[in-house]
C-alpha positions in Angstrom: -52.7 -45.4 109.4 -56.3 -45.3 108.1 -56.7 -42.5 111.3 -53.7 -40.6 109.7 -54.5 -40.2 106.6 -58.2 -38.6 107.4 -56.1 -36.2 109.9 -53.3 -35.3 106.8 -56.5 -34.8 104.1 -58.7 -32.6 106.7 -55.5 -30.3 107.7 -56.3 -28.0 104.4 -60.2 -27.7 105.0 -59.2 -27.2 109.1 -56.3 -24.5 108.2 -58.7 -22.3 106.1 -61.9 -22.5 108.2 -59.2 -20.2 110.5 -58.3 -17.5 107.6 -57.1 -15.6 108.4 -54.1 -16.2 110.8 -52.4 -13.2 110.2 -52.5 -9.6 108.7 -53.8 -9.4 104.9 -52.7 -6.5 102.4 -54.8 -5.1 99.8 -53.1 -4.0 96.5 -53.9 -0.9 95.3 -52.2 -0.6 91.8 -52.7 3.6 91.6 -50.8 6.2 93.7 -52.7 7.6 96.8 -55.8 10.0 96.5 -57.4 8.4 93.4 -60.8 6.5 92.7 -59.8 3.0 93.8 -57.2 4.4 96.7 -60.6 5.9 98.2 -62.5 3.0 97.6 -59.9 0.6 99.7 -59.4 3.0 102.2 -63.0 3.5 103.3 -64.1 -0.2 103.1 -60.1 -1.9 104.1 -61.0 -0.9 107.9 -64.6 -2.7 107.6 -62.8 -5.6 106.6 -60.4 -5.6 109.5 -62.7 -5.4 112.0 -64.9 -7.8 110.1 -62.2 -10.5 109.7 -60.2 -9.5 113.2 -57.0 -9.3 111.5 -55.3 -6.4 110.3 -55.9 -5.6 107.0 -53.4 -3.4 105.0 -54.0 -1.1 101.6 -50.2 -1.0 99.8 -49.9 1.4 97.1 -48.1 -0.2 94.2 -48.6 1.9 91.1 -47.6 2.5 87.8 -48.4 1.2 84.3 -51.7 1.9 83.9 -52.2 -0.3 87.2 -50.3 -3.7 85.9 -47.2 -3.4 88.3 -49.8 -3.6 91.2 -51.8 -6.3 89.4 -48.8 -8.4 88.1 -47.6 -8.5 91.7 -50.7 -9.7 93.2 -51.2 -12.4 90.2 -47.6 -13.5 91.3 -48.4 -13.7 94.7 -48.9 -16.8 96.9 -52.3 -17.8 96.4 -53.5 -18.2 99.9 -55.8 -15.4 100.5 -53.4 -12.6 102.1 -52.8 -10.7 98.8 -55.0 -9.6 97.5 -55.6 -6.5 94.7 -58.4 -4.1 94.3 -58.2 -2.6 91.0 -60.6 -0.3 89.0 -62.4 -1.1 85.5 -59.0 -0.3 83.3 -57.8 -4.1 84.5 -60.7 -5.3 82.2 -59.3 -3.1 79.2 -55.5 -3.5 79.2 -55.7 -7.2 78.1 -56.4 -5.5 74.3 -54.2 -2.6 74.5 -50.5 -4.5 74.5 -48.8 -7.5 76.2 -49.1 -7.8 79.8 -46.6 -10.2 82.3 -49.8 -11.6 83.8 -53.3 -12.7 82.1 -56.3 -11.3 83.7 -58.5 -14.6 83.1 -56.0 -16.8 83.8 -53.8 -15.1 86.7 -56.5 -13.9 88.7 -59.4 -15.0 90.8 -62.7 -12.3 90.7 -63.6 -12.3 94.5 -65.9 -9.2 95.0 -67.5 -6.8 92.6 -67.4 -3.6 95.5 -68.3 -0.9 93.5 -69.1 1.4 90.7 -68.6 5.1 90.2 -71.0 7.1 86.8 -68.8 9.1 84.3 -70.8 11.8 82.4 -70.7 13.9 79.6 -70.5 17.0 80.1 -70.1 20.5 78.0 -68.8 24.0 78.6 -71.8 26.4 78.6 -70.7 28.1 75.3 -71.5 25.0 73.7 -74.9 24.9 71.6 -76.2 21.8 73.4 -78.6 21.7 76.3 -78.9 17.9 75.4 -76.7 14.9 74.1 -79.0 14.7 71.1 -78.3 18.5 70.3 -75.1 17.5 71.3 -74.9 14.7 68.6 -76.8 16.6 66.2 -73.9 19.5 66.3 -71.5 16.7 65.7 -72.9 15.4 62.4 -73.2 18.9 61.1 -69.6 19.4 61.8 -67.9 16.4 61.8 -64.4 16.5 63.0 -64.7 19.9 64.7 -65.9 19.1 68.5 -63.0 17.6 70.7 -63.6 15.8 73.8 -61.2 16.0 76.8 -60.6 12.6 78.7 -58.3 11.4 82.0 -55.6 9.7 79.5 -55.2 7.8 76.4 -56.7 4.4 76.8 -58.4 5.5 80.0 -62.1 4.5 80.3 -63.2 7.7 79.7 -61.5 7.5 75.9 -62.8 4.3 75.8 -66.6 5.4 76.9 -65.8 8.4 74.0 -65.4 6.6 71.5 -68.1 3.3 72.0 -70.5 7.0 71.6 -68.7 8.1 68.5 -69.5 4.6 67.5 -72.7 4.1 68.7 -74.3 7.3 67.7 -72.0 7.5 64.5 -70.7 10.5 65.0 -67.0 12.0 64.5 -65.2 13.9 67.8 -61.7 14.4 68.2 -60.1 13.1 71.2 -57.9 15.2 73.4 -56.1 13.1 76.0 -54.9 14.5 79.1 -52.3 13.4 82.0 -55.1 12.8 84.8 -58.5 13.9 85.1 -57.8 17.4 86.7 -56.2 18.6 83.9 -59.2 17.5 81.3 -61.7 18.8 83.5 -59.7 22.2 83.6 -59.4 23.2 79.7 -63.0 22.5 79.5 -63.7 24.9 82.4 -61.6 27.0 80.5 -63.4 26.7 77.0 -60.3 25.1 75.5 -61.6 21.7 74.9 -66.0 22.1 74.2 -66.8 18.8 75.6 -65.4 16.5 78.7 -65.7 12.6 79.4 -65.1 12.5 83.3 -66.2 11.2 86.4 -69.5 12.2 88.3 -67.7 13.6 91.2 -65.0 15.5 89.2 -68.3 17.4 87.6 -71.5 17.6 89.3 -70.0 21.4 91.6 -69.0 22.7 88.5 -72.3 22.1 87.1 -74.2 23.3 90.0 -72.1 26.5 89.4 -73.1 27.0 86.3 -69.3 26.2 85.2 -70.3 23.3 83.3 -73.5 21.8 81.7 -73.7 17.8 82.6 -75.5 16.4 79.6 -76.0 12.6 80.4 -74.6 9.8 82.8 -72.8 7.4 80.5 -73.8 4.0 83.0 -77.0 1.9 82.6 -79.0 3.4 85.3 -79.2 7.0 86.7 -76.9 8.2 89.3 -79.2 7.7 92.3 -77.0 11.3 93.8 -78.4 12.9 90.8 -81.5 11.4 89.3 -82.1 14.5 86.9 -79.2 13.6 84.5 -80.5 11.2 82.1 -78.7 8.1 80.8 -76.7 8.1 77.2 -79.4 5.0 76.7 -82.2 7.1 77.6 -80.9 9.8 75.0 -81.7 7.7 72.2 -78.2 5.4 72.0 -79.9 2.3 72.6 -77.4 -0.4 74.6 -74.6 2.3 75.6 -73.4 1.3 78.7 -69.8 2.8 80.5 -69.2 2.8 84.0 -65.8 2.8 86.3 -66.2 -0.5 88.7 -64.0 -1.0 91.4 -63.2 -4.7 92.1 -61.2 -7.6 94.7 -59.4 -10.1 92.9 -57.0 -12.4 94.8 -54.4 -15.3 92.8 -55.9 -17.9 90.9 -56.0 -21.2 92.7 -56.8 -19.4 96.0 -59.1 -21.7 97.8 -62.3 -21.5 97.0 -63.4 -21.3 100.6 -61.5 -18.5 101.2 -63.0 -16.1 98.2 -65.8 -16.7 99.9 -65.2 -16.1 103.0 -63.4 -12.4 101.6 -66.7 -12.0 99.1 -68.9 -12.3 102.0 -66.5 -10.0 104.4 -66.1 -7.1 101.7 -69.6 -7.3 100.5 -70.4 -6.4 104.4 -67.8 -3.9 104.4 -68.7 -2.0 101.7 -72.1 -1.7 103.0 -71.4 -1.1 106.4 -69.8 2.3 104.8 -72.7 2.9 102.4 -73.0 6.6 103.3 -69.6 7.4 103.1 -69.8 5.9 99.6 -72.8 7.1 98.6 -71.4 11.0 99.6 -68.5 10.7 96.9 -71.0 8.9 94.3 -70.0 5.2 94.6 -73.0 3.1 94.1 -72.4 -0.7 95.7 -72.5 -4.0 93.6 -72.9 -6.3 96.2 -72.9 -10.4 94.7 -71.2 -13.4 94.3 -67.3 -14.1 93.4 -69.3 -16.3 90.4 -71.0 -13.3 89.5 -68.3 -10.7 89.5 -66.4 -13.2 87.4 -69.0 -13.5 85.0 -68.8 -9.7 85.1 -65.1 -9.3 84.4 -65.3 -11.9 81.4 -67.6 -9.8 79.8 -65.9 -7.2 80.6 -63.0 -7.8 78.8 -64.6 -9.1 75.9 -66.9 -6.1 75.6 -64.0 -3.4 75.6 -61.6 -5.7 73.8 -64.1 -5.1 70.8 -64.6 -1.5 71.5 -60.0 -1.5 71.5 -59.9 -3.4 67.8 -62.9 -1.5 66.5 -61.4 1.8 67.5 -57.9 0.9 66.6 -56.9 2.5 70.2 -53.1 1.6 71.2 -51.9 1.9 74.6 -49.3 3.8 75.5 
């Protein structure tokens, strides 16, 4: 009896030292072609071979990424669904009720990756700076919009932690996707842009578009001349898009780390392939990426109530 019960309590440690048994899919709550789409689909095949299972990206998107993420937080929490969502998963908690809780439905496995957003001007714009750019604002405040990817998006949100920040006054000018934004400021609609690095640095290099500053904490190592917003003079301002693996709470612990270690490797075994579409790797723990996301959420949270920014 004795003999049995050791066999019965050692089944669970002896069933997930062999995860995975069988094909895992990886959530991607967005449509094909975007930010975190790209992400999965150069490091998902990394994983495979690393884990020797198949591993499969699923596109599940729609509302603002929670039908992806509600479906993976509902999901069997034994390591074979898992989601890789982008920065917005962190902000949604403030912006409206959700059918999951991030904190409390989800399990932070791997911090993959991060990708700059800039500020950026069209060269009609008296501004060879961000101060100059800042200084214009607070001799007109009011009259300089900025164009951003979407309400609520984290390029609004990056807008207006600077209009707080710096204590200035800009107009924001939402758009349906990123393309769209970029394009009235190419066409001298809309003065100034919030976007991503990769969406910006040709246009600037054609002379289409003056970058200004990198809004994240350190320079963009694919384009060192661009200052930070910190180095600028806003002291603290920090606003990057991260990509990230989260799996179903109460998934063993052995197996987020088993996935942490595998993506970690997967993600820098495709380092130049990252690198080449300016996605910087944040290699760490599962403990640190969840002490990431935490603050996360309580960081934009703040920037949500202080801004009074609804959702849509």
């Amino acid at each position: 009896m004795f003999r049995g019960l050791i066999c019965i309590l050692a089944f669970p440690l002896f069933a997930w030292a062999q995860y995975p048994a069988k094909p895992v899919r990886v959530v991607v709550p967005y449509p094909p072609g975007g930010g975190a789409d790209i992400v999965a689909r150069l490091v998902v095949p990394k994983m495979a071979d690393n884990l020797g299972q198949p591993v499969v990206v699923e596109n599940r998107p729609g509302a603002a990424g929670n039908i992806g993420a509600d479906y993976v937080a509902k999901s069997a929490p034994d390591g074979y669904t898992l989601l890789l969502h982008t920065s917005t998963v962190a902000m949604s908690p403030a912006l409206g009720k959700l059918p999951y809780d991030l904190l409390r439905d989800l399990a932070p496995v791997a911090h993959v990756a991060e990708t700059a957003m800039v500020i950026a001007v069209h060269p009609a714009v008296a501004a060879r700076t961000l101060p100059e750019l800042i200084g214009l604002a607070r001799k007109e405040p009011g009259k300089l919009a900025y164009s951003t990817c979407g309400n609520a998006s984290p390029m609004h949100l990056a807008g207006e932690l600077l209009k707080m920040q710096a204590g200035i006054d800009l107009v924001h000018v939402p758009y349906k996707g990123c393309a769209p934004a970029l394009a009235d400021v190419l066409g001298g609609q809309v003065p100034v842009a919030f976007n991503t690095i990769s969406n910006t640095v040709p246009h600037d290099k054609a002379g289409k578009l003056r970058l200004l500053a990198v809004a994240s904490s350190s320079r963009s190592p694919q384009f060192p001349a661009l200052a930070t917003v910190a180095e600028a003079g806003i002291t603290g301002y920090e606003a990057a898009i991260w990509f990230g693996l989260f799996a179903p709470v109460n998934t063993p612990r052995e197996v987020v780390s088993k996935l942490n270690g595998e993506t970690n490797r997967a993600a820098g075994d495709v380092r130049d392939k990252l690198t080449a579409q300016f996605y910087d790797l944040r290699p760490g723990s599962a403990e640190e990426f969840s002490a990431f996301v935490r603050s996360e959420v309580a960081r934009w949270s703040k920037v949500i109530r202080d801004a009074n920014i609804k959702g849509d």
